[in-house]
MDAnalysis code that builds the backbone (N, CA, C; Angstrom):
import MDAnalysis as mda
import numpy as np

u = mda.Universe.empty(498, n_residues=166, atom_resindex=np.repeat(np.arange(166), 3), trajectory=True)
u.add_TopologyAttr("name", ["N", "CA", "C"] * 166)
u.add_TopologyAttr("resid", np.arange(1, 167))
u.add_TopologyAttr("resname", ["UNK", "UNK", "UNK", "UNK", "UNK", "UNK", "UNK", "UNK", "UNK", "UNK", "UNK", "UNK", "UNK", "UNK", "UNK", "UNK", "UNK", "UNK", "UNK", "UNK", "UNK", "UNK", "UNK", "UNK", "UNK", "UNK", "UNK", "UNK", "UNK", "UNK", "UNK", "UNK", "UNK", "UNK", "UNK", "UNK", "UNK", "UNK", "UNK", "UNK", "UNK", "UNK", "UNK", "UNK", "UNK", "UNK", "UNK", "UNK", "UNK", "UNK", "UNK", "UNK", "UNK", "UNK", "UNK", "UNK", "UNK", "UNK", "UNK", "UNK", "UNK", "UNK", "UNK", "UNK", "UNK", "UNK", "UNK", "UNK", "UNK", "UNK", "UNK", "UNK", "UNK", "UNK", "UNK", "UNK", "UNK", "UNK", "UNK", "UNK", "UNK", "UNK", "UNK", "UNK", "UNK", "UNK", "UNK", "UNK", "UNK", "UNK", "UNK", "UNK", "UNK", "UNK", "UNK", "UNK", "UNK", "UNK", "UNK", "UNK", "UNK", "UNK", "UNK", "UNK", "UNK", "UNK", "UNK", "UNK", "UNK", "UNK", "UNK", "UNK", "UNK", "UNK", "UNK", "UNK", "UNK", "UNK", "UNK", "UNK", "UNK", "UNK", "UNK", "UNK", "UNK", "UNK", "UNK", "UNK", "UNK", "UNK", "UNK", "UNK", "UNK", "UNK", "UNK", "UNK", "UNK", "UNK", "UNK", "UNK", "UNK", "UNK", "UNK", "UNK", "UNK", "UNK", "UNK", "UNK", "UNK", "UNK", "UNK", "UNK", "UNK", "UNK", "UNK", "UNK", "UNK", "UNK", "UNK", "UNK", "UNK", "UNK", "UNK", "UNK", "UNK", "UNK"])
u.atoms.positions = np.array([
    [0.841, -1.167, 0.000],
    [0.000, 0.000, 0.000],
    [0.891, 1.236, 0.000],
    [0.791, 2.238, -0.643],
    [1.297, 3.511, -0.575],
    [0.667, 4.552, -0.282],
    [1.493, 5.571, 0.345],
    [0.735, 6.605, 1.437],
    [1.449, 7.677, 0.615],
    [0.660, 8.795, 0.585],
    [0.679, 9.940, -0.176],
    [1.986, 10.820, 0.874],
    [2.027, 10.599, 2.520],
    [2.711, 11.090, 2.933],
    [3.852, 9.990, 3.860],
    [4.620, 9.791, 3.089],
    [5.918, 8.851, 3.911],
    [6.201, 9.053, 5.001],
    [5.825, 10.417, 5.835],
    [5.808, 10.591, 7.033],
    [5.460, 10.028, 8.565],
    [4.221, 9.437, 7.622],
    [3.075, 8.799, 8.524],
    [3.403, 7.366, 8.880],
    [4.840, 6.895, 7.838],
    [5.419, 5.402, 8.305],
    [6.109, 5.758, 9.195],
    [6.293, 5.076, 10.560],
    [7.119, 5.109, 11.472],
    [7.466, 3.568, 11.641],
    [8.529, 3.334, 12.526],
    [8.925, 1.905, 12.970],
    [8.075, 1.043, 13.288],
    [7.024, 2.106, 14.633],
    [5.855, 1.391, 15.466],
    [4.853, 0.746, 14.232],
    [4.369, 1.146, 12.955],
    [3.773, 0.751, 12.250],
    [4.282, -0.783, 11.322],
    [5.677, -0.419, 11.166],
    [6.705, -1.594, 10.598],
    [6.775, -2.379, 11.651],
    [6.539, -2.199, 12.966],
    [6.717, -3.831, 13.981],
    [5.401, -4.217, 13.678],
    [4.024, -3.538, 14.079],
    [3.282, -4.408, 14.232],
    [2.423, -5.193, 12.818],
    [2.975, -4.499, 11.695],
    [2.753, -5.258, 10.240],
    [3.506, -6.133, 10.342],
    [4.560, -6.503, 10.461],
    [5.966, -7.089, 10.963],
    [4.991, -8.816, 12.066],
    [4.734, -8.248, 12.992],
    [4.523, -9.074, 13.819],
    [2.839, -10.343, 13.140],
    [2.235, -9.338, 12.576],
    [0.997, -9.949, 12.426],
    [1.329, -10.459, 11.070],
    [2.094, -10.730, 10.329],
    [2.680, -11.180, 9.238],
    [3.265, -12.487, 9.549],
    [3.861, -11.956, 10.537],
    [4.831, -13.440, 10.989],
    [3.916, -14.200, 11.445],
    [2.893, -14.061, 11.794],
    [2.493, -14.961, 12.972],
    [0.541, -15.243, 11.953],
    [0.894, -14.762, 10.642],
    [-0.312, -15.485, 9.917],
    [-1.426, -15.095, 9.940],
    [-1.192, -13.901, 10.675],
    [-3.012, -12.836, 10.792],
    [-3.024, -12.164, 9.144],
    [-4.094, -12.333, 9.139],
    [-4.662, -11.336, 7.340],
    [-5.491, -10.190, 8.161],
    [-5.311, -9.176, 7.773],
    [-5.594, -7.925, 8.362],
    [-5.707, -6.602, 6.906],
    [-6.335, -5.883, 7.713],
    [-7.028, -5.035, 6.636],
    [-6.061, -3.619, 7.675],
    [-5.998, -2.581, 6.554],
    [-5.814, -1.305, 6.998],
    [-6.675, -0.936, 7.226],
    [-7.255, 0.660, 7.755],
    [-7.993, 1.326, 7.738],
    [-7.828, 2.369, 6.439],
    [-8.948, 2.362, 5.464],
    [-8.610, 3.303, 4.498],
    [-8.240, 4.732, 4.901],
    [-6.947, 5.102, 4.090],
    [-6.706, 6.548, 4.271],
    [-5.520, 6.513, 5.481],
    [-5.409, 5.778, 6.614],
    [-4.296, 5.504, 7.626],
    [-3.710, 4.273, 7.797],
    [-2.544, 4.378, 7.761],
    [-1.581, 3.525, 7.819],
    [-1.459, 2.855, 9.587],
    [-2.335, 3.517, 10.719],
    [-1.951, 3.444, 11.976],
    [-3.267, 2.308, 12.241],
    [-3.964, 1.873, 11.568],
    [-5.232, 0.971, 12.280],
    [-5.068, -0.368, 11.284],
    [-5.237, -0.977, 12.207],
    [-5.108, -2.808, 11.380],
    [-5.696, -3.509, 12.026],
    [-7.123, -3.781, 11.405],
    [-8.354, -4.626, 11.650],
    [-8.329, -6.002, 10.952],
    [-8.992, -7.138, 12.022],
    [-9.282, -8.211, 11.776],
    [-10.064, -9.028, 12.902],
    [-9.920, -10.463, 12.926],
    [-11.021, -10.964, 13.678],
    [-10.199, -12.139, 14.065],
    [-10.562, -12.767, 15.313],
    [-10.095, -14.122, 15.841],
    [-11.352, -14.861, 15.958],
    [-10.596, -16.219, 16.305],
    [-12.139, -16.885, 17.044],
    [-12.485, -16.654, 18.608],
    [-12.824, -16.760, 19.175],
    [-13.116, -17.080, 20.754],
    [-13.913, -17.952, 21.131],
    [-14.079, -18.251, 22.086],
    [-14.727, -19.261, 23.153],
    [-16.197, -18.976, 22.588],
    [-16.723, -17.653, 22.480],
    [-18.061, -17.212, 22.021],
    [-18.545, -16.547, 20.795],
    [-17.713, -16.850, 19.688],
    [-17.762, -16.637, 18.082],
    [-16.421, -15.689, 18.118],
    [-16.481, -14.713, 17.649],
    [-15.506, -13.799, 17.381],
    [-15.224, -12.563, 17.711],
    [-13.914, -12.375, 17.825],
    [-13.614, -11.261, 18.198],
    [-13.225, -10.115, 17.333],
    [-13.706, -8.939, 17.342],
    [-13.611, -8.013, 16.158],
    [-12.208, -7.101, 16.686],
    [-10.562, -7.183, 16.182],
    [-9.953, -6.676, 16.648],
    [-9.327, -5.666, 15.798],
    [-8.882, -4.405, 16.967],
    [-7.952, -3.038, 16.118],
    [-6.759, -2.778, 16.755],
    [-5.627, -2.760, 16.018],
    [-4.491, -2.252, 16.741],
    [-4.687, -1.326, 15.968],
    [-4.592, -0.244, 16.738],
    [-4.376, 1.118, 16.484],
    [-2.723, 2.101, 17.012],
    [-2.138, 2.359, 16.185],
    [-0.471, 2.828, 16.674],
    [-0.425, 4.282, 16.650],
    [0.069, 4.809, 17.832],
    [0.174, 6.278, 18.268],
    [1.606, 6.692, 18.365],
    [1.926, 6.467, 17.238],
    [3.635, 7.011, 17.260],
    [3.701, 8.251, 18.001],
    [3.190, 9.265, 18.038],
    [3.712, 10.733, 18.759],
    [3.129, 10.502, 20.198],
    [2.800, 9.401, 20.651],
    [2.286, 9.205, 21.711],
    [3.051, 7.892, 22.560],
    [3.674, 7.662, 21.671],
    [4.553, 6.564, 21.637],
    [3.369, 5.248, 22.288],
    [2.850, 5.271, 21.668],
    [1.437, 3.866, 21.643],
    [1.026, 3.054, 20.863],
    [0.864, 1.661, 21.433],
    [0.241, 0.600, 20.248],
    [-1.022, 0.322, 21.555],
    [-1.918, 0.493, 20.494],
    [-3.253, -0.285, 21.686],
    [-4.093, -1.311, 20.250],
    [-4.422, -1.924, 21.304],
    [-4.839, -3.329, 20.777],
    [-6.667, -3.189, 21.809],
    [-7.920, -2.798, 20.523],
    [-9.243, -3.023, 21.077],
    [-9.278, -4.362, 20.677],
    [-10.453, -5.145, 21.328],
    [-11.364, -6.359, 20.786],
    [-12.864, -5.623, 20.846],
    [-13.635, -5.930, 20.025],
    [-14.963, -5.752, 20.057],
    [-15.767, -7.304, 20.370],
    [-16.447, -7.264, 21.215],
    [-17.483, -8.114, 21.935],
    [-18.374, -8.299, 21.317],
    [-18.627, -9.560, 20.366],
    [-19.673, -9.438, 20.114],
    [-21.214, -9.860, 20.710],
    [-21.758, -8.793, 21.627],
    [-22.777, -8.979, 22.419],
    [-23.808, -7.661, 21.947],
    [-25.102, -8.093, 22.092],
    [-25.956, -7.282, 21.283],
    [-26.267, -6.279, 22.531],
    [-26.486, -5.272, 22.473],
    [-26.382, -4.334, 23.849],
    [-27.901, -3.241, 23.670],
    [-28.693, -3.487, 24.257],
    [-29.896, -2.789, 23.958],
    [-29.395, -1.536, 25.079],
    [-30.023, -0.587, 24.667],
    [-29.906, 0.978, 25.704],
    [-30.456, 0.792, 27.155],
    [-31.287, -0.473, 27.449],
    [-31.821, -0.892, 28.704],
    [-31.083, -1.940, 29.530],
    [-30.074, -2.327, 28.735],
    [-28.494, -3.031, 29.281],
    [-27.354, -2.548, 29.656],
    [-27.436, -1.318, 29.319],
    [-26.259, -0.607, 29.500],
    [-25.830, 0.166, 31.023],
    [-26.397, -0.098, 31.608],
    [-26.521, 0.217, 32.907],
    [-25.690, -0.860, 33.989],
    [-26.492, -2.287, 33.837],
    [-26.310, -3.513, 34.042],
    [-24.593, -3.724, 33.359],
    [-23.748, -3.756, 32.283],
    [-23.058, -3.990, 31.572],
    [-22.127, -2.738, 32.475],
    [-21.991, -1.328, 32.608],
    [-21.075, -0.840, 33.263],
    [-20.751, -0.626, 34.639],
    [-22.116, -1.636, 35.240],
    [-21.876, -1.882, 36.528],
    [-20.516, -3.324, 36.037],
    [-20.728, -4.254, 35.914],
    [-20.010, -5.328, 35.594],
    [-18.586, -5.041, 35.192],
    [-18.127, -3.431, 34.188],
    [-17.163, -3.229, 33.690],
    [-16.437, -3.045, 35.125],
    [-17.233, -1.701, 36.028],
    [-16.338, -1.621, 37.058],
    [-16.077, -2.480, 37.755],
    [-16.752, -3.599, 37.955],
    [-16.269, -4.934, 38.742],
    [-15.190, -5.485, 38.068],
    [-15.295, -5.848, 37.039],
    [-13.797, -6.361, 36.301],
    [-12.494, -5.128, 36.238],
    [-12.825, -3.853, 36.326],
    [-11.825, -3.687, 35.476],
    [-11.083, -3.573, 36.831],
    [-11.499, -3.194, 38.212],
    [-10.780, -3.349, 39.428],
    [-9.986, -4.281, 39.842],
    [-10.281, -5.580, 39.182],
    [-9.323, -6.774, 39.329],
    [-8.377, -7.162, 38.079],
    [-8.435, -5.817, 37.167],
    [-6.894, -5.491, 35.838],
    [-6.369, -5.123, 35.754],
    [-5.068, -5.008, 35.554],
    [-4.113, -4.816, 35.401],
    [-3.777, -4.206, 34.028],
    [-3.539, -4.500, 33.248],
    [-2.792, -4.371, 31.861],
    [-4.270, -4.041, 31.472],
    [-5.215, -4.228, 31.088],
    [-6.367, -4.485, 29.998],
    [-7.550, -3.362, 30.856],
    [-8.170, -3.035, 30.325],
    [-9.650, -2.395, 30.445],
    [-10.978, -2.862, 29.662],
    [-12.094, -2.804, 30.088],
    [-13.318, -2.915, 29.230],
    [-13.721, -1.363, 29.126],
    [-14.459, -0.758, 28.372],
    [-15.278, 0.135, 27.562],
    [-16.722, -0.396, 27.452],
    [-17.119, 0.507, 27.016],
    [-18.673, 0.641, 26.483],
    [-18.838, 2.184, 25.610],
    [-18.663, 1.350, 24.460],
    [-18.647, 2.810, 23.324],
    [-20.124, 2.828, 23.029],
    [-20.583, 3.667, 23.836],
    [-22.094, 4.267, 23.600],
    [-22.491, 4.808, 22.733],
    [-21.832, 5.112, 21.486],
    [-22.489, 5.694, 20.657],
    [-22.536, 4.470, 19.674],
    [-21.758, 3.581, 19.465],
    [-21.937, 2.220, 18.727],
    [-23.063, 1.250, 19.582],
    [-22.645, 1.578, 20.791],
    [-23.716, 0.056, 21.507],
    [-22.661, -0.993, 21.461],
    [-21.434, -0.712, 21.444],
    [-20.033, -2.091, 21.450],
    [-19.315, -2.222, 23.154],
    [-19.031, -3.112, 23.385],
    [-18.383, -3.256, 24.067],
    [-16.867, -4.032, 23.646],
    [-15.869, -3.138, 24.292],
    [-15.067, -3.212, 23.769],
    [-13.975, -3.408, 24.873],
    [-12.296, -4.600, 24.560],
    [-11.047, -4.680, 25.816],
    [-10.285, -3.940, 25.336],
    [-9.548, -3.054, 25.632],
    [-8.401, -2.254, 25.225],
    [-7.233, -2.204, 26.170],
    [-6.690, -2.756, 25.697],
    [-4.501, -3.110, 26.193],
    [-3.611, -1.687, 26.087],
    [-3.265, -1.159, 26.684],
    [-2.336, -0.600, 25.780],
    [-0.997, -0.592, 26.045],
    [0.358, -0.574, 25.037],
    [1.233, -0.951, 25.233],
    [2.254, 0.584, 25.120],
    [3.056, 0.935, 25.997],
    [3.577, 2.267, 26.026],
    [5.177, 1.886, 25.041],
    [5.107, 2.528, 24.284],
    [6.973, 2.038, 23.827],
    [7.650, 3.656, 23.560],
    [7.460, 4.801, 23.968],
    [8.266, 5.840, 23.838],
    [8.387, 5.975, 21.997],
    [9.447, 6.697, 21.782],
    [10.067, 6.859, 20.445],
    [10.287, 5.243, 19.728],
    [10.599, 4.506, 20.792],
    [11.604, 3.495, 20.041],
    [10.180, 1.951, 19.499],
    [10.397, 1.808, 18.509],
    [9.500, 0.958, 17.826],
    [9.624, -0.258, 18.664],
    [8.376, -0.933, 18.873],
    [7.951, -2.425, 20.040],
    [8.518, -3.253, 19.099],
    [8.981, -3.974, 20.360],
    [9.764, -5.277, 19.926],
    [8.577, -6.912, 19.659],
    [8.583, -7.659, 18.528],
    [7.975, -8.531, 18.113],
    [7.154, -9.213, 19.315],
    [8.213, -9.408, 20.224],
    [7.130, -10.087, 21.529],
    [6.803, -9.368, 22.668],
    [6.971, -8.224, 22.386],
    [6.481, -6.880, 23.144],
    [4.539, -7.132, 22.451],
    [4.955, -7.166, 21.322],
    [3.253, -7.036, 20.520],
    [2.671, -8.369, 20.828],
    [3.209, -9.666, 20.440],
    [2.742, -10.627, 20.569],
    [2.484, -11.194, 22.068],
    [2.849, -10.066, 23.256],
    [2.126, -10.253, 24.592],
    [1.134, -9.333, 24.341],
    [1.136, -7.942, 24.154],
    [0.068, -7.272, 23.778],
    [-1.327, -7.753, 23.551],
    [-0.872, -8.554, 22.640],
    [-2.233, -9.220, 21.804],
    [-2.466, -10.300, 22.252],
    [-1.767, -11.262, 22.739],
    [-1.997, -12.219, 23.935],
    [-3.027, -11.625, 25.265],
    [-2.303, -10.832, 25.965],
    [-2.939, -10.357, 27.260],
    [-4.425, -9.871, 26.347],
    [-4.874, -9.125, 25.452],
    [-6.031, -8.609, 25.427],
    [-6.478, -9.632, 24.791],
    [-6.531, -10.681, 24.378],
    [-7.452, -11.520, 23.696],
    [-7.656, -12.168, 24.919],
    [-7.067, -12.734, 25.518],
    [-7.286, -13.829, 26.809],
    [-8.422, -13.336, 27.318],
    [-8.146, -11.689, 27.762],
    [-9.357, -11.083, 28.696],
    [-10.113, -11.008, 28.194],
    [-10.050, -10.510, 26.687],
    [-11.384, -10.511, 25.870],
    [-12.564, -11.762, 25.871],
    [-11.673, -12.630, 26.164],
    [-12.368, -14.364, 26.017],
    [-12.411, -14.521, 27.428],
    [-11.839, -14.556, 28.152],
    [-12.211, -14.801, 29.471],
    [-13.631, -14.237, 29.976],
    [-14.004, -12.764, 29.649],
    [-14.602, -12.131, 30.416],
    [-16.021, -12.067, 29.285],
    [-16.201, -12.140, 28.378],
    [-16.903, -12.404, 27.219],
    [-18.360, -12.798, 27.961],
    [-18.020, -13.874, 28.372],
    [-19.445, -14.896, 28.965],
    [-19.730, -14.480, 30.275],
    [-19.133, -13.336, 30.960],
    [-19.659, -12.847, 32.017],
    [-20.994, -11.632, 31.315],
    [-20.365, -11.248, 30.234],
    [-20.977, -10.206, 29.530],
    [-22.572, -10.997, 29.126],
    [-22.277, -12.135, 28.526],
    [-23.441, -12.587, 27.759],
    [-24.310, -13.475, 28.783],
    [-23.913, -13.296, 30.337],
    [-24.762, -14.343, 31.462],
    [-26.073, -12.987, 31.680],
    [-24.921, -11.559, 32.225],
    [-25.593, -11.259, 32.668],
    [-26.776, -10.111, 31.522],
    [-26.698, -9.862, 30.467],
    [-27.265, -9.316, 28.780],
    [-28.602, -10.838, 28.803],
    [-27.969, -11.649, 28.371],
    [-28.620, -12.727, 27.675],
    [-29.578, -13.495, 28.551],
    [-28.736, -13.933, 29.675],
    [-29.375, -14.992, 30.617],
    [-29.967, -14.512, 31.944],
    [-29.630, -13.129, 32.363],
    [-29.891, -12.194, 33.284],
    [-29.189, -12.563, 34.998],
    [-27.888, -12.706, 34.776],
    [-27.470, -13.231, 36.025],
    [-27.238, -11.871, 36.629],
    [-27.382, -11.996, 38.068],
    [-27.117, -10.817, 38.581],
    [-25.410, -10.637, 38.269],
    [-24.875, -9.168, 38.714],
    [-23.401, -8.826, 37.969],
    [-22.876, -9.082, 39.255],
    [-23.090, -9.178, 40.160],
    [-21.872, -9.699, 40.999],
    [-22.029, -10.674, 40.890],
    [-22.534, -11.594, 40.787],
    [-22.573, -12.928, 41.140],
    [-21.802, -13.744, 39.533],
    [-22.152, -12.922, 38.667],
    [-21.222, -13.478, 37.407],
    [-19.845, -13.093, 37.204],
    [-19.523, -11.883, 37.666],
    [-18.066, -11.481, 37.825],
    [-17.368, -12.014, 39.059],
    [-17.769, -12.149, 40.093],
    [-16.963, -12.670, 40.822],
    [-16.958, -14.275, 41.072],
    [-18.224, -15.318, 40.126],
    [-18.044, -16.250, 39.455],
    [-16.998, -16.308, 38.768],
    [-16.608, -16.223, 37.509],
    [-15.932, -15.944, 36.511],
    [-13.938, -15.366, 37.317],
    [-14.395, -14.436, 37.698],
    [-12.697, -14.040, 38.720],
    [-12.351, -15.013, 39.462],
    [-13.534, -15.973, 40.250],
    [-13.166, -17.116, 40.899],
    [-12.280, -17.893, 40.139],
    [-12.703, -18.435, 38.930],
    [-12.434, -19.211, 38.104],
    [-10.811, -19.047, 38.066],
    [-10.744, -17.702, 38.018],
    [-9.293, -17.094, 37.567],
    [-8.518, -17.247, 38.116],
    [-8.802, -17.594, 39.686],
    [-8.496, -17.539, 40.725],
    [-8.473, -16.357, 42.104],
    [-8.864, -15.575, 41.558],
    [-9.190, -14.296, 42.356],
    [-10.054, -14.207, 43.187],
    [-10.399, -13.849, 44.412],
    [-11.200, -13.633, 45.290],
    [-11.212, -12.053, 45.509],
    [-12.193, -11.919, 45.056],
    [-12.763, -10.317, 45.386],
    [-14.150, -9.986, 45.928],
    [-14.276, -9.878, 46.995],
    [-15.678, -9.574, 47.671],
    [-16.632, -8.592, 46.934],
])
């Protein structure tokens, strides 16, 4: 692909084309930017809709997953009670709720300064946010789908993990 402004290639963009090459992902650009590279995995609960997005002047690679869970405006309440329960027991990863889509979404992000991420710098990246993405997935769709109360599915689910959080 060629970019009208050569500027806009930086290293951070050459690792993580670099990395998802090596490792057999088919990925799409975002038309018009060279910094977003969309595609999809499987998961435990169909698929995961994923974006690395690269912030060279910010010195950032973040890695979203999109959830695919259908989110009515009368769920959304229920769903960011649950986020703050999870996201208190994370570390590296966060959940979202992009309200103007109705998505729920994990976002990683990986800090690398000036200097372009190293191959398994990304390939933990994208490790750590898919895991959570899949891990935490079916807490999303107990309490949306099946109506479990949200503590009782998140701190189900953290059990699992091994975590005990009251």
């Amino acid at each position: 692909m060629t970019y009208h402004n050569q500027e806009f290639i930086r290293p951070h963009h050459v690792s993580v084309r670099t990395m998802l090459e090596a490792n057999g992902i088919v990925y799409l650009e975002e038309v018009g930017s060279p910094s977003a590279f969309l595609f999809e995995v499987p998961a435990t609960n169909g698929n995961l809709s994923v974006a690395i997005r690269v912030v060279p002047i910010a010195g950032e690679v973040i890695v979203y997953s999109g959830l695919h869970i259908m989110l009515n405006r009368d769920k959304h309440e229920l769903i960011l009670q649950a986020i703050a329960w999870i996201n208190t027991g994370l570390r590296r990863s966060c959940f979202e709720l992009d309200q103007d889509r109705g998505q729920l979404v994990c976002r990683t992000t990986l800090w690398t300064g000036e200097e372009a991420p190293s191959k398994s710098a990304l390939e933990e990246l994208l490790r750590c946010n898919l895991d959570t993405a899949d891990h935490y997935q079916g807490v999303f769709c107990d309490i949306v789908e099946n109506g479990l109360e949200v503590r009782e599915a998140v701190t189900g689910r953290q059990h699992t993990a091994g975590l005990e959080i009251s």
